[in-house]
VOBA-1610 file (N, C-alpha, C; in pm, whole numbers, padded with zeros to 5 digits, always signed):
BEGIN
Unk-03156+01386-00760Unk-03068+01437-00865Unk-03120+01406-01004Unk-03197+01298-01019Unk-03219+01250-01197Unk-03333+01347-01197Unk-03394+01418-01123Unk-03535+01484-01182Unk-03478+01620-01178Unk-03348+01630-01167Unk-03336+01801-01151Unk-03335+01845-01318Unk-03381+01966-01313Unk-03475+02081-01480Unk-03311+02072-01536Unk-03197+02109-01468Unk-03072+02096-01619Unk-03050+01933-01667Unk-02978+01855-01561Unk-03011+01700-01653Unk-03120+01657-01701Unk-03298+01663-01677Unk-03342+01679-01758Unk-03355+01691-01896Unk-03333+01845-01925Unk-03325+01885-02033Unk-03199+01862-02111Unk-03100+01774-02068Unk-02946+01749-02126Unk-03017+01591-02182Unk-03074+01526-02098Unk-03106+01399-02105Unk-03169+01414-02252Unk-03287+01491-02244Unk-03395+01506-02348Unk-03283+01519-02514Unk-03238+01601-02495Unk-03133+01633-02610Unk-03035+01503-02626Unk-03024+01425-02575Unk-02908+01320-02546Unk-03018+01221-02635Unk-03131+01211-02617Unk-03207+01118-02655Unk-03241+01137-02790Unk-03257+01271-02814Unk-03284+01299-02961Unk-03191+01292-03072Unk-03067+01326-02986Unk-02954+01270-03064Unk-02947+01135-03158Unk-02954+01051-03019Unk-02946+00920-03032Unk-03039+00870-03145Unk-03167+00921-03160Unk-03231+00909-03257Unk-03204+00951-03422Unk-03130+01066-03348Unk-03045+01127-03542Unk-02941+01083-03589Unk-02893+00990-03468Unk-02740+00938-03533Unk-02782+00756-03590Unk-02875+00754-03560Unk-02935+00658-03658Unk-02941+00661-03814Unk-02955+00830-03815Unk-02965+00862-03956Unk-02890+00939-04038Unk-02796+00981-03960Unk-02659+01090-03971Unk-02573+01070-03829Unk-02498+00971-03897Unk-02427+00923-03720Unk-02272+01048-03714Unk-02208+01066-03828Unk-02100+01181-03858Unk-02140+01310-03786Unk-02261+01369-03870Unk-02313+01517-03867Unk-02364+01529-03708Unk-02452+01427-03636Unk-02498+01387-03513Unk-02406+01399-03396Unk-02284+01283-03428Unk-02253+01294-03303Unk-02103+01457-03299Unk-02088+01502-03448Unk-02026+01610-03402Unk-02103+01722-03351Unk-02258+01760-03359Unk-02370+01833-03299Unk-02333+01790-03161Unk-02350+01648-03115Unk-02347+01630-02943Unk-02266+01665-02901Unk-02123+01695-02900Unk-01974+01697-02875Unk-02030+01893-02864Unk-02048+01977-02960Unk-02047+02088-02967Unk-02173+02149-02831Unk-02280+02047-02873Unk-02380+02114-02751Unk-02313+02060-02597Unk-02250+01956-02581Unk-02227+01958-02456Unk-02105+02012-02386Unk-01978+02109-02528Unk-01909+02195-02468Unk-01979+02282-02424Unk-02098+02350-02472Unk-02193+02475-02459Unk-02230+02425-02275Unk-02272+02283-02276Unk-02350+02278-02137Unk-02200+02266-02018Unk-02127+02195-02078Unk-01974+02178-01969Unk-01938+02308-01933Unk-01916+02311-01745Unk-01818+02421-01669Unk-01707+02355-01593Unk-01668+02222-01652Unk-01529+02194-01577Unk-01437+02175-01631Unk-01323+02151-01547Unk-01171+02164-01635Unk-01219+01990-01726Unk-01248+01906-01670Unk-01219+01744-01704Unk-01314+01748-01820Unk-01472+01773-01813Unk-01570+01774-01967Unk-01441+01861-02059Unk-01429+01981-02061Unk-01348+02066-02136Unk-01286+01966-02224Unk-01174+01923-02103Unk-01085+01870-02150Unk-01095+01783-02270Unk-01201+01659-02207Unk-01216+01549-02202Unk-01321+01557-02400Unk-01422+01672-02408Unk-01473+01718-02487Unk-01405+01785-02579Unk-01308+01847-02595Unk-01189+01896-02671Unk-01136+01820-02732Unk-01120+01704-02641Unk-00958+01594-02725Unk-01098+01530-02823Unk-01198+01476-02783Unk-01327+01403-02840Unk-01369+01489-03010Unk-01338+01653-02982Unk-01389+01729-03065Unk-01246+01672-03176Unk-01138+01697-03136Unk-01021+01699-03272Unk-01063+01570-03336Unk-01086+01419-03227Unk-01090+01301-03298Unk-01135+01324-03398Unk-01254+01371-03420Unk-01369+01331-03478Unk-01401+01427-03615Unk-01212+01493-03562Unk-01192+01598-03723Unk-01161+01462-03855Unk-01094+01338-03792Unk-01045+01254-03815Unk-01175+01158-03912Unk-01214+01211-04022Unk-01364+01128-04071Unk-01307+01016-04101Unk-01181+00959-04100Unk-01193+00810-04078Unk-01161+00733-03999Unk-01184+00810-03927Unk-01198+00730-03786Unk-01258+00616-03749Unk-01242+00514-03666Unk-01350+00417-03661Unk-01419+00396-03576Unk-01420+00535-03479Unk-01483+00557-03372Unk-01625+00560-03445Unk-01636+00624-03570Unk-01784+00701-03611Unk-01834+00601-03622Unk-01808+00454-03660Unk-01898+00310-03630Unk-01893+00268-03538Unk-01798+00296-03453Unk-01812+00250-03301Unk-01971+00295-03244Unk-01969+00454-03247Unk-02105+00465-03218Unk-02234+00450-03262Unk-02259+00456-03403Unk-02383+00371-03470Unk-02363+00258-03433Unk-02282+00196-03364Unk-02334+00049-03361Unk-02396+00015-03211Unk-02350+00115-03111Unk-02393+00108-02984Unk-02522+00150-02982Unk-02560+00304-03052Unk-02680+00314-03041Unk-02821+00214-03143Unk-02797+00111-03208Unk-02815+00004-03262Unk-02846-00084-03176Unk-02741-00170-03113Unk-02766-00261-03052Unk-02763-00248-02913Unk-02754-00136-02815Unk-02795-00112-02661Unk-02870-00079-02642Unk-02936-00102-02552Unk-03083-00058-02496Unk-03055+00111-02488Unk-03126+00173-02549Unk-03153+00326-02516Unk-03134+00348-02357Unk-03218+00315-02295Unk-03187+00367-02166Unk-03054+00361-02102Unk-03025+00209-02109Unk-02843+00185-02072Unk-02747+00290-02087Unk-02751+00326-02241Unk-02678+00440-02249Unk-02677+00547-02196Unk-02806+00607-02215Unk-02869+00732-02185Unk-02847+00749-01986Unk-02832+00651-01941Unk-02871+00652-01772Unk-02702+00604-01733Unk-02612+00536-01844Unk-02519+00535-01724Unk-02431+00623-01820Unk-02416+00692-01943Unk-02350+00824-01997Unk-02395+00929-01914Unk-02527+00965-01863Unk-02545+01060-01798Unk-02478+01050-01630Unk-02512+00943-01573Unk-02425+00922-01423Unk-02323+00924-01456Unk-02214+00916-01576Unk-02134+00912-01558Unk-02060+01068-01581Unk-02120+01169-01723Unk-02084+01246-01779Unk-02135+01307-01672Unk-02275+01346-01658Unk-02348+01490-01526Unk-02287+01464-01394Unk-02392+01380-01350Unk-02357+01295-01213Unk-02215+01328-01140Unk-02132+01257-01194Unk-01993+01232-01153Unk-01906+01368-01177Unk-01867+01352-01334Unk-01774+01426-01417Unk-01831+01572-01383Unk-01959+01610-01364Unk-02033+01786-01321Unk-02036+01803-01187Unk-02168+01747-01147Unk-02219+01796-01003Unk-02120+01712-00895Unk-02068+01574-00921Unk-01983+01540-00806Unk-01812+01605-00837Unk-01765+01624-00954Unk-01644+01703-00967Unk-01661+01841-00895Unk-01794+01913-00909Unk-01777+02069-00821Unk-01778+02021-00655Unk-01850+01922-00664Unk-01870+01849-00460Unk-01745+01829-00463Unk-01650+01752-00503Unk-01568+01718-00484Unk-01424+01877-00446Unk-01443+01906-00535Unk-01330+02038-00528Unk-01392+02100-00468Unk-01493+02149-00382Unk-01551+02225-00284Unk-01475+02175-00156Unk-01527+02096-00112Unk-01484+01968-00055Unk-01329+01958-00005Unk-01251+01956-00120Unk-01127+01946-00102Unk-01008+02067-00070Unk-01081+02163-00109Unk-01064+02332-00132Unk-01097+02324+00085Unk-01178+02320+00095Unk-01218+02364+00254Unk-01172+02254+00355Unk-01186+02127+00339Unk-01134+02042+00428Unk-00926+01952+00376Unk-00909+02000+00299Unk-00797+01973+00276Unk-00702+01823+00282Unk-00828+01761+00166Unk-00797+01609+00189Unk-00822+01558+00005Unk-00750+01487-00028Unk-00808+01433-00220Unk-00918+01365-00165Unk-01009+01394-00264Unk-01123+01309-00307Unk-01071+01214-00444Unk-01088+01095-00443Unk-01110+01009-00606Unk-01248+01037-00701Unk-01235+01055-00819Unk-01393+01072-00888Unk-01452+00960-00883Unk-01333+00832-00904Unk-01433+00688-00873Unk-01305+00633-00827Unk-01400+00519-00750Unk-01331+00420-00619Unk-01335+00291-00712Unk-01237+00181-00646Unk-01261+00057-00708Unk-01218-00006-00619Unk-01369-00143-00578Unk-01375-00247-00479Unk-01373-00386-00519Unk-01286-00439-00472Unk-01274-00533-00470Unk-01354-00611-00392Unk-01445-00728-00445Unk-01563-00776-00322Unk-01608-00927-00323Unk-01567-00962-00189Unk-01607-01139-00204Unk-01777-01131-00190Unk-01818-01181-00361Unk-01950-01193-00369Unk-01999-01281-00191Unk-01934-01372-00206Unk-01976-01497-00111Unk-02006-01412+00027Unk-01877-01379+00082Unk-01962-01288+00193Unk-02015-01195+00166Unk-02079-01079+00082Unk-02104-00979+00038Unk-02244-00984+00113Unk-02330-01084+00139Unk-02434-01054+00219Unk-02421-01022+00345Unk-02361-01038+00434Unk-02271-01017+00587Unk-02208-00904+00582Unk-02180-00818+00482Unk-02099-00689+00485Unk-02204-00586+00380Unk-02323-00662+00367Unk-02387-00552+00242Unk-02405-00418+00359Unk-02459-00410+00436Unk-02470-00265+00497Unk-02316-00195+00493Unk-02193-00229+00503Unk-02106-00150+00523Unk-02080-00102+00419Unk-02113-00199+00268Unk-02078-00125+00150Unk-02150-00037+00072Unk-02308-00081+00122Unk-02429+00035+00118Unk-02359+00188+00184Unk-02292+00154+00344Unk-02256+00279+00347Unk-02170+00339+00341Unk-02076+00260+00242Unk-01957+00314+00152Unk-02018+00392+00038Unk-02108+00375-00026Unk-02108+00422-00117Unk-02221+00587-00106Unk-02330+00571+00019Unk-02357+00696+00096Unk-02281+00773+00117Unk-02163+00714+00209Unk-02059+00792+00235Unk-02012+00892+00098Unk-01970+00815-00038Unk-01875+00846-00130Unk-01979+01001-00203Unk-02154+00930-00241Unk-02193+01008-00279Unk-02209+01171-00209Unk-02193+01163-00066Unk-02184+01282-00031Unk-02104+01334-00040Unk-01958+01269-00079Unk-01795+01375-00156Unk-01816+01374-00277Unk-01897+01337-00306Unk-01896+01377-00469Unk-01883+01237-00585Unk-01858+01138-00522Unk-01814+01019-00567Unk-01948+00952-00655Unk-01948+00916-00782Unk-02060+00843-00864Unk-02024+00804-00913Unk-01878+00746-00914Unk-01876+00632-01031Unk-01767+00507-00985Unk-01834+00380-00951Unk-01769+00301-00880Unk-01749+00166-00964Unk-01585+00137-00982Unk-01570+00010-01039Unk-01561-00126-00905Unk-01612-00227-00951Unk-01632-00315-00903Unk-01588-00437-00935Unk-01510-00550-00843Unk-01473-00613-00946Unk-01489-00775-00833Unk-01589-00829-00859Unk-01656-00987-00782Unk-01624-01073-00875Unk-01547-01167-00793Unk-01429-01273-00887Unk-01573-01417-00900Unk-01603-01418-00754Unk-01714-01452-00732Unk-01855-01451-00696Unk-01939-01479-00741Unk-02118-01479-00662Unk-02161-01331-00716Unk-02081-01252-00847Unk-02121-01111-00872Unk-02312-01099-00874Unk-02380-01185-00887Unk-02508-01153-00860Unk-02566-01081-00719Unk-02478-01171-00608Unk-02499-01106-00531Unk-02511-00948-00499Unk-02406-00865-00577Unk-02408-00726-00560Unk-02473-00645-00623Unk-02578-00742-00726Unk-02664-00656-00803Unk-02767-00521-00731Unk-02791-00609-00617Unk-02870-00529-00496Unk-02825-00392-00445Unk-02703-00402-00423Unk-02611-00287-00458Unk-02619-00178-00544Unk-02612-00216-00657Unk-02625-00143-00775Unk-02771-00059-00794Unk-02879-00170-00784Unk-03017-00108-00751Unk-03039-00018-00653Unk-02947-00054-00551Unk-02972+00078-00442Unk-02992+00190-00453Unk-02857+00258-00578Unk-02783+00348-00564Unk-02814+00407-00732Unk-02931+00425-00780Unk-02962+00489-00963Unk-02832+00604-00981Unk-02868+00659-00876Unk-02764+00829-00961Unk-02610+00791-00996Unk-02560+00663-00940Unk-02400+00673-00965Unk-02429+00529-01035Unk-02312+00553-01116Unk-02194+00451-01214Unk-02161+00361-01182Unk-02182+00240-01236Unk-02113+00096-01154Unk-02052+00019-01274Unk-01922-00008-01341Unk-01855-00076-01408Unk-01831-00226-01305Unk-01882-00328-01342Unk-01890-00469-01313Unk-01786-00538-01404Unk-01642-00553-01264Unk-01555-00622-01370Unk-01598-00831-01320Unk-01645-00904-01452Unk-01670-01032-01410Unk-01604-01130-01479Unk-01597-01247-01456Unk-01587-01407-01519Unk-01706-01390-01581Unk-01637-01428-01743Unk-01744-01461-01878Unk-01815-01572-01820Unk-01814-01701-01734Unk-01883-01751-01701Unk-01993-01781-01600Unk-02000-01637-01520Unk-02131-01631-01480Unk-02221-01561-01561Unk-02225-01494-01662Unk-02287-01448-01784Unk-02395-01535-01794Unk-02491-01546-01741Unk-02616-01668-01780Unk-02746-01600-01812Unk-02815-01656-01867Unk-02940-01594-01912Unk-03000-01588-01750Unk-03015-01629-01646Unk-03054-01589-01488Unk-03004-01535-01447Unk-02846-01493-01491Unk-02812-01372-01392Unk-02862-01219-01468Unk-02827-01248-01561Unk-02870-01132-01697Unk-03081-01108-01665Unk-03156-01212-01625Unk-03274-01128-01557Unk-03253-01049-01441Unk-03205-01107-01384Unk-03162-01016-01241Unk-03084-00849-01286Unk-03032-00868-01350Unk-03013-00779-01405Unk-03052-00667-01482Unk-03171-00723-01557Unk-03217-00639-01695Unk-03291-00502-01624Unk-03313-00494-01489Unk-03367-00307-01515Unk-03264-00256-01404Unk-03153-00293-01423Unk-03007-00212-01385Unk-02909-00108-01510Unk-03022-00012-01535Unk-02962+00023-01624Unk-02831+00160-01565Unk-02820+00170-01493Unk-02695+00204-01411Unk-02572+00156-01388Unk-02540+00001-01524Unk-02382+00013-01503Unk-02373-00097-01617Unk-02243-00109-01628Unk-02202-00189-01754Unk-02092-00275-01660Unk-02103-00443-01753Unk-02088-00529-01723Unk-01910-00498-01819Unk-01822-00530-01712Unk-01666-00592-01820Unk-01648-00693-01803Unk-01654-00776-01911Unk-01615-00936-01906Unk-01441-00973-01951Unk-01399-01016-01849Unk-01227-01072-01859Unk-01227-01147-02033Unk-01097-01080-02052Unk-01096-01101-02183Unk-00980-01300-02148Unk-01117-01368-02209Unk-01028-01480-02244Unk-01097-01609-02325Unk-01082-01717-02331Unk-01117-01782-02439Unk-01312-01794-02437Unk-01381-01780-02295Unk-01508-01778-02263Unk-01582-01655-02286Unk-01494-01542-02350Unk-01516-01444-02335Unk-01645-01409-02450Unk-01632-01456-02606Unk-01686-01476-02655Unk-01842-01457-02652Unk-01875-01610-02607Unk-02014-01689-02577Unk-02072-01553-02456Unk-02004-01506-02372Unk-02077-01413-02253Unk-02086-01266-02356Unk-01998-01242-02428Unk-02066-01123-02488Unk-02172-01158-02588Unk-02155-01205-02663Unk-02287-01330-02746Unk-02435-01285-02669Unk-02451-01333-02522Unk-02543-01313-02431Unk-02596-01212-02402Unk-02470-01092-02396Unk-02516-00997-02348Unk-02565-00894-02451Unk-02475-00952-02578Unk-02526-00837-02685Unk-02674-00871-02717Unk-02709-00997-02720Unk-02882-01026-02724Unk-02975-00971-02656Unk-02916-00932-02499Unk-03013-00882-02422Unk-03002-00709-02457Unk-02911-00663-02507Unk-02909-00500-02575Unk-02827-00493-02431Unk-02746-00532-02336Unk-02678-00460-02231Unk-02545-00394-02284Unk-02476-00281-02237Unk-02403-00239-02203Unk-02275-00292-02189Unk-02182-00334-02246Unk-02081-00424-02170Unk-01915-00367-02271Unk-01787-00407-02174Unk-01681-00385-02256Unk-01652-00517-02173Unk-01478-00503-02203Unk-01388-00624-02216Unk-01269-00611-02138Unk-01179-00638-01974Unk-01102-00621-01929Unk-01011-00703-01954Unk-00865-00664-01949Unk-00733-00752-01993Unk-00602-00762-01898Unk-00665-00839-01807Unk-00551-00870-01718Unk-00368-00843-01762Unk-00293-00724-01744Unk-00163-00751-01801Unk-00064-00732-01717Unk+00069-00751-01728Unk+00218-00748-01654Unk+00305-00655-01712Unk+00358-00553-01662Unk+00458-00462-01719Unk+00590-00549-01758Unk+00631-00664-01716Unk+00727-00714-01778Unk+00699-00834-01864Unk+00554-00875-01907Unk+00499-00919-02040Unk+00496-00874-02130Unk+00548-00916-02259Unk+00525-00815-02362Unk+00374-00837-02435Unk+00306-00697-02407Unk+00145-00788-02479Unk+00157-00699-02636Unk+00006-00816-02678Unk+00034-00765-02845Unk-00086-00691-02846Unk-00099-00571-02846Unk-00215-00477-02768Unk-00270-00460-02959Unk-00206-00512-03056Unk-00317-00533-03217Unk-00367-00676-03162Unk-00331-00785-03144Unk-00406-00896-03148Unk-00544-00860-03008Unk-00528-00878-02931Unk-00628-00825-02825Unk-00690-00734-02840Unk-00708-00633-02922Unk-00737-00494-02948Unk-00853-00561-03106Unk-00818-00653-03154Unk-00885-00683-03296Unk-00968-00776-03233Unk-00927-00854-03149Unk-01032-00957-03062Unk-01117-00906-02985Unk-01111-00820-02908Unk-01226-00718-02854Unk-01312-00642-02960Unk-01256-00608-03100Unk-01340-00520-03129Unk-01426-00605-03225Unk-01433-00742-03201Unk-01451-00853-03257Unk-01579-00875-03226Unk-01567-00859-03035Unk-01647-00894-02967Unk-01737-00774-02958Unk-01760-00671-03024Unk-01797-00563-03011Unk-01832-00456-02871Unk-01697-00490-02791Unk-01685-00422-02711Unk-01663-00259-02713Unk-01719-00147-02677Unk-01674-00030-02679Unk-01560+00011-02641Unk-01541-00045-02480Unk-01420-00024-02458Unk-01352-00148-02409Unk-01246-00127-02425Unk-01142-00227-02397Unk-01007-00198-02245Unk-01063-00228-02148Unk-01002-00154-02066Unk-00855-00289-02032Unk-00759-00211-01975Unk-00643-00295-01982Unk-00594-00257-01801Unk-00595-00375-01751Unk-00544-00355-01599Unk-00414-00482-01573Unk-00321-00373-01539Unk-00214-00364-01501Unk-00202-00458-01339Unk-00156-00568-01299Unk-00133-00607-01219Unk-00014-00595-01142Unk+00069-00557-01192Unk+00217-00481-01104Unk+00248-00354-01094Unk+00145-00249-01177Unk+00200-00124-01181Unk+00192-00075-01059Unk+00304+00011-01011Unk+00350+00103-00881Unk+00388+00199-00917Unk+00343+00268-01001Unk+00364+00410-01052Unk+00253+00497-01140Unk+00286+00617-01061Unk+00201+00728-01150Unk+00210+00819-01235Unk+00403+00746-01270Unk+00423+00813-01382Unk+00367+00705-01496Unk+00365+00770-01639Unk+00331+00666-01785Unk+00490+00605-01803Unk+00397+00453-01811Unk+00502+00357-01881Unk+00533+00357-01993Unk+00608+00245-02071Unk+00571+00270-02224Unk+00468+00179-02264Unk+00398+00125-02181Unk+00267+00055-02214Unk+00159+00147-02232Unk+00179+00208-02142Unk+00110+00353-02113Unk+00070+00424-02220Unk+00180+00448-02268Unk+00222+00538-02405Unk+00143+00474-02519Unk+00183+00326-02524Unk+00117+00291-02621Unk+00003+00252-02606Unk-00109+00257-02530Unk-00259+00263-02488Unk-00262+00416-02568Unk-00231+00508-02502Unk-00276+00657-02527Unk-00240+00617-02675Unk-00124+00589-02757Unk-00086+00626-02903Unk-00199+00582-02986Unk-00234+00443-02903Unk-00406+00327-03037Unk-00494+00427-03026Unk-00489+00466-02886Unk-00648+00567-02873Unk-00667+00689-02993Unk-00571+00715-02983Unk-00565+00861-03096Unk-00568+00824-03246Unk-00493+00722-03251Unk-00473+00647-03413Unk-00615+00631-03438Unk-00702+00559-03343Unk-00825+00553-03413Unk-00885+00437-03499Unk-00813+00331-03457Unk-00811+00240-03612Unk-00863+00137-03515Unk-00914+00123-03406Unk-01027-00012-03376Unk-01154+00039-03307Unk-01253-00007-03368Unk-01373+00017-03334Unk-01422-00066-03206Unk-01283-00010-03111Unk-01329-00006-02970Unk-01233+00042-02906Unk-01272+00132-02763Unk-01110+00286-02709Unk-01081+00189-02615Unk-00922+00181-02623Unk-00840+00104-02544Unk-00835+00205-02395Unk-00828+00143-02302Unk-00847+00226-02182Unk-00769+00166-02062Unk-00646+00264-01995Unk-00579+00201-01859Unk-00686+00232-01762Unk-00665+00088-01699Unk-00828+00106-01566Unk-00746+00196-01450Unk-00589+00212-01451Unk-00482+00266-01330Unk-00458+00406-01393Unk-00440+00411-01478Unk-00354+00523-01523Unk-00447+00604-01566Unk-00542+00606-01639Unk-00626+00685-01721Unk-00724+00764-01628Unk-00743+00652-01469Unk-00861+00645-01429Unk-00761+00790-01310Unk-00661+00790-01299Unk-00577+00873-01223Unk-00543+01042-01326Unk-00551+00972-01438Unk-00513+01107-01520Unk-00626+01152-01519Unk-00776+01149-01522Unk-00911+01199-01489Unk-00861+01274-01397Unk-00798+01173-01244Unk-00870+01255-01143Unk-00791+01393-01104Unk-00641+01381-01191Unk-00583+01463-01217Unk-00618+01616-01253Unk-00708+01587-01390Unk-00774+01695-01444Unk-00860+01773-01367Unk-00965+01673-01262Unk-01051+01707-01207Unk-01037+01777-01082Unk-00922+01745-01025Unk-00904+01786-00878Unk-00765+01872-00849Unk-00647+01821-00963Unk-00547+01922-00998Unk-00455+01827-00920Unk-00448+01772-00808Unk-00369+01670-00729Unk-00458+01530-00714Unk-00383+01451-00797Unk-00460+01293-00808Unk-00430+01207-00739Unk-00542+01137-00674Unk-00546+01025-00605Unk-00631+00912-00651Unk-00603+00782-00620Unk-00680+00654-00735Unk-00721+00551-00605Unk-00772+00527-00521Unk-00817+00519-00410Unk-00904+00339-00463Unk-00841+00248-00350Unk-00931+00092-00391Unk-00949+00017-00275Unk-01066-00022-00293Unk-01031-00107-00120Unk-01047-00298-00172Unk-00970-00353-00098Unk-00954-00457-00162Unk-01133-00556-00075Unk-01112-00699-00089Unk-01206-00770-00043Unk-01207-00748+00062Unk-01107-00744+00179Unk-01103-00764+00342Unk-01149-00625+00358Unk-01154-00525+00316Unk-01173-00414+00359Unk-01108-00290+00389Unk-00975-00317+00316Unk-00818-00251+00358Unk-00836-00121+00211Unk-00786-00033+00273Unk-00803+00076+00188Unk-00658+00068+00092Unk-00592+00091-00050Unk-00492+00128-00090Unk-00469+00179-00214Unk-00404+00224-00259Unk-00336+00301-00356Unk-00350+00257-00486Unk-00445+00315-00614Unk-00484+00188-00687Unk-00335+00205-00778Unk-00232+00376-00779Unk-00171+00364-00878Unk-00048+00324-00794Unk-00023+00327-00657Unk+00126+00281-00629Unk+00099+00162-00555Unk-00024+00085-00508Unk-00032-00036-00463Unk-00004+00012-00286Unk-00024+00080-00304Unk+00040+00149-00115Unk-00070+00113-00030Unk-00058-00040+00065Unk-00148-00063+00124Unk-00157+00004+00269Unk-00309+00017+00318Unk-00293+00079+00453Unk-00376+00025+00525Unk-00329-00127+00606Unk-00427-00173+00639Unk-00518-00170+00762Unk-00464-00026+00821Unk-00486-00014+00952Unk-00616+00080+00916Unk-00663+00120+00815Unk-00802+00200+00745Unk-00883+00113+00632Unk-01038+00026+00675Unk-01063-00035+00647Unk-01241-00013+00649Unk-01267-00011+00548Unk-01446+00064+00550Unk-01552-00045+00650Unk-01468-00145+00728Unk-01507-00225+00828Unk-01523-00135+00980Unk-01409-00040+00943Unk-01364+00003+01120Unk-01360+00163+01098Unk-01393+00197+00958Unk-01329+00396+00927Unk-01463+00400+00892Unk-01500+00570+00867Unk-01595+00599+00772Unk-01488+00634+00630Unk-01534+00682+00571Unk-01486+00725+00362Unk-01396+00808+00455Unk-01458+00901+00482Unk-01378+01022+00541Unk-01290+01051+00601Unk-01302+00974+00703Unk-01168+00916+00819Unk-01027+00836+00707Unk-01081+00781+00627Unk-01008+00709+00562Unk-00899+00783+00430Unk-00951+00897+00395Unk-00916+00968+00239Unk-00840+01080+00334Unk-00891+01120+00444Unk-00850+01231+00583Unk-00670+01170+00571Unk-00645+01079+00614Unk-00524+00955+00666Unk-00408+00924+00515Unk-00536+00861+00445Unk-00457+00815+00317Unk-00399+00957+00202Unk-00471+01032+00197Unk-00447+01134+00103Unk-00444+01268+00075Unk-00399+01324+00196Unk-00401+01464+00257Unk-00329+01534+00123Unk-00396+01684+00078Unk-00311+01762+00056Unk-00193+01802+00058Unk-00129+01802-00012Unk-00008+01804-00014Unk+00053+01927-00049Unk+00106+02004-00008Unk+00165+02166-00013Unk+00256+02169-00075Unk+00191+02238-00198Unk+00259+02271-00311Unk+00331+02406-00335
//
């Protein structure tokens, strides 16, 4: 897939960009936004490229330093290799697999999965999750969040496996070490999220030295009240791009008013970094993409469930199912 003549030539233009918004980051990145409605044929780019186009009517926005500063201090390739797995890859060629797919066998596909994974055993189960993610890429699946509480080095191997798809690494700021970060440095196929908390700091510190890729996750409670300006000024502190916010009790796929107010910062525009629901947002994608959404997670043991209603099913488990058997069971079409 990375050597095919259209990403290619999207890549090539992606790169030259990157080079002009060094020097016209305004005029630049509204050129990229316009050429890649020209290259987009799905409902989700459209979409997703539309709402991006009005922002950015917005010239004071603080998105427009958000991005001179990424293409500044990230490694060119980082960007260039996991924007493209994520924008082509996924959001193009696996969104048409996917609705092909779903159109003829009559089951939801997710655009991305999120695993939960005990680094520690992760060597004893690496083949099953190697062929989880075989499995996923043949529905269309390239973009996989990940989230190793512990031993996340271990799954780097993982990541190397698999170039064409997306890997968001949710970790503890304190395995952030200059040895895990070698192991790391020619993974330019995914970005590291470091838990937003007092260590959080010193691990982005690290990572912004090495030019990686990285945002900032925020553990929250629907019946906490969070102060989404104080956390929101502390991330963009840390010069995180994005700031993703995960919900530990949500059981719904309707918007909360937390909800609401994630989407309201995003549009306001006023921190130079996009606040993002890892449940909700990641469901309103698959919404766009597939027309009937499903948010699909398998926890450590192997149990498949529901990332937006928590609906566990533990009798389908990528230990004992294939992908297929499993999305077949959990998320059939539903007749509308």
């Amino acid at each position: 897939m990375k050597n095919s003549l259209k990403r290619t030539m999207i890549e090539t233009t992606v790169r030259n960009t990157i080079k002009n918004i060094k020097e016209d980051p305004e005029r630049s990145m509204r050129n990229l936004i316009d050429l890649a409605l020209n290259f987009s044929d799905g409902r989700f780019q459209q979409h997703f490229l539309e709402s991006a186009q009005r922002m950015l009517e917005n010239e004071s926005s603080c998105y427009y330093k958000l991005v001179p500063y990424l293409v500044a201090h990230i490694d060119t390739n980082r960007l260039v290799t996991f924007g493209m797995n994520v924008g082509y890859n996924s959001c193009t060629l696996g969104a048409r697999k996917i609705r092909k797919i779903e159109s003829k066998e009559q089951f939801n596909i997710p655009w991305s999965v999120y695993l939960k994974i005990n680094g520690t055993r992760y060597p004893k189960n690496a083949s099953a999750y190697h062929s989880l993610i075989e499995q996923g890429t043949e529905l269309g699946i390239y973009t996989w969040i990940i989230h190793v509480p512990d031993n996340p080095a271990n799954v780097l191997e993982l990541i190397e496996a698999f170039p064409d798809c997306a890997f968001v690494l949710l970790c503890s700021p304190d395995i952030i070490t200059s040895a895990m970060l070698e192991e790391a440095a020619t993974l330019y196929n995914m970005m590291f999220a470091i838990e937003y908390c007092d260590l959080a700091a010193s691990a982005c510190a690290l990572l912004r030295s090495g030019k990686f890729l990285y945002s900032v996750y925020c553990k929250t409670a629907e019946k906490k009240e969070i102060n989404y300006d104080e956390i929101l000024s502390d991330t963009e502190n840390l010069n995180a791009p994005f700031t993703f916010f995960y919900s530990t009790t949500h059981t719904s796929t309707e918007y909360s008013a937390e909800q609401r107010k994630i989407h309201q910062i995003r549009m306001e525009q006023t921190y130079h970094t996009v606040p993002f629901d890892l449940i909700q947002d990641v469901h309103l994608i698959d919404g766009i993409i597939s027309e009937q959404a499903c948010s699909v997670a398998f926890a450590s043991n192997g149990s498949c469930y529901s990332l937006a209603t928590q609906t566990l099913y533990e009798n389908h488990t990528i230990f004992t199912h294939s992908l297929r058997e499993i999305l077949c069971k959990t998320s059939p079409k539903s007749i509308v």
